[in-house]
N, C-alpha and C positions, 0 to 999 in steps of 0.2 A: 475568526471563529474561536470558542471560549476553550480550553483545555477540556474540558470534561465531553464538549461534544467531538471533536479531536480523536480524544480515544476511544467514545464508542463509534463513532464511523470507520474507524482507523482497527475495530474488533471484528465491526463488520466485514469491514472489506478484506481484511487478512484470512478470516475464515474460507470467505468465498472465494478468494485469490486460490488458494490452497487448491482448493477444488477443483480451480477451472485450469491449474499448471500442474496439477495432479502430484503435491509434493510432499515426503513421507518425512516429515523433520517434526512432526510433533506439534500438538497442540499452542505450545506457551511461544515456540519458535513462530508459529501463524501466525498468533495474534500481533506478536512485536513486529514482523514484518508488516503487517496493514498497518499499527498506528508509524513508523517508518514510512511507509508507501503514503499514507494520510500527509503527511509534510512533504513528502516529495511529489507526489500530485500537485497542491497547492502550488508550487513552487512551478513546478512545468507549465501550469496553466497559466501560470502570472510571467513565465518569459516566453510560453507560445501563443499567449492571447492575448497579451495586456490585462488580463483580469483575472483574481481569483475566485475560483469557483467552491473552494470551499468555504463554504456561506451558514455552515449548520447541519443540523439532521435531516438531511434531504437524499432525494434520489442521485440527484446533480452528483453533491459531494462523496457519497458513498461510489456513482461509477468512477469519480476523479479519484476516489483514494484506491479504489480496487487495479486502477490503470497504475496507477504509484507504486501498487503491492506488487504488480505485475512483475517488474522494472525491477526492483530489490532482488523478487525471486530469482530472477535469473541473470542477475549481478553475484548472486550468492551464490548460484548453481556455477558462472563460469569462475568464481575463485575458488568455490572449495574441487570442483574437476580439476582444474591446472596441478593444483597440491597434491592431488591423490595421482596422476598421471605419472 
């Protein structure tokens, strides 16, 4: 998949991610988290399926990068909790 689609799947899905882990870190923190979650979806998909599913602007790759934003979110959430602890 080309970088430009990349990062708007990767705007998309960080938007929505936000949404659905309900996370109060600000707009520019969401978006970089989805296109982050974008790469790492790809990535999960291509070692738990044998294939990668981000293929473009599609539904497919937008649930695979919102599953990847997922992942980051609360990869973020258990390091900056441990610090503040």
């Amino acid at each position: 998949m080309g970088l430009f689609a990349t990062i708007v799947v990767g705007l998309i899905a960080g938007w929505l991610a936000s949404m659905l882990m309900k996370t109060n870190t600000g707009l520019w923190k969401d978006l970089l988290f989805g296109v982050i979650g974008g790469v790492v979806g790809g990535w999960l998909s291509s070692l738990l399926l044998g294939v990668n599913l981000m293929s473009g602007i599609n539904l497919t790759s937008i649930l695979v990068a919102i599953v990847g934003a997922i992942v980051v979110i609360a990869i973020y959430r258990a390091v900056t909790r441990s610090r503040v602890a």
